[in-house]
N, C-alpha and C positions, 0 to 999 in steps of 0.2 A: 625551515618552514615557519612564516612569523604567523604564529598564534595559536598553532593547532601541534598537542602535546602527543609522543606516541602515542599513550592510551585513546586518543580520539582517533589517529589514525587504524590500528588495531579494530578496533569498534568500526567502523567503517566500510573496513575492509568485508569483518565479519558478518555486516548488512547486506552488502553486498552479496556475497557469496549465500545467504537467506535467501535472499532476491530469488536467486538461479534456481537454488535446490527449491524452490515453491513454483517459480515460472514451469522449471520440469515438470512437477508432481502435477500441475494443471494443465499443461500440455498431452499428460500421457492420458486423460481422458479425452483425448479428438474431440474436444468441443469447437463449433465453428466459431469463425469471426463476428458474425451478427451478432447472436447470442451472448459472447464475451462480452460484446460492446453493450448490448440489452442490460446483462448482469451490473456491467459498472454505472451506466446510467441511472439504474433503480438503489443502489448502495449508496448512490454520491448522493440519491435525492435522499434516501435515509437518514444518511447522515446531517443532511443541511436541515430537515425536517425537524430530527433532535436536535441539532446546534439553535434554530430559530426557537424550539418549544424553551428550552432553557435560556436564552437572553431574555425573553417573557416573562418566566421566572425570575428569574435573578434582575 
C-alpha cells in the first residue's frame, strides 16, 4: 500500500466499524427519513454558522 502505514489502516478500519455501531444505535430509534434529513440540515448549518463566526474572528 504506497503511503498509508498499518496503524492508519487499523484506525480506519476501526472508524469504520464506529460508523456502524452508531448508524445502529440511531437506527434503533425508528426515526424517519424526513426528520434525519431535517436534523443534518440544521447541524451542517450550525456548524457552518460557528465555522463563518470564527473566520470573522480570527
Amino acid at each position: 500500500m504506497s503511503g498509508m502505514g498499518e496503524g492508519q489502516l487499523v484506525s480506519i478500519v476501526a472508524l469504520l466499524g464506529w460508523l456502524v455501531l452508531c448508524f445502529g444505535a440511531y437506527r434503533s430509534y425508528q426515526i424517519d427519513t424526513s426528520q434525519t434529513i431535517r436534523m443534518a440540515l440544521m447541524w451542517g448549518a450550525i456548524f457552518a454558522a460557528v465555522a463563518f463566526v470564527f473566520s470573522l474572528v480570527m
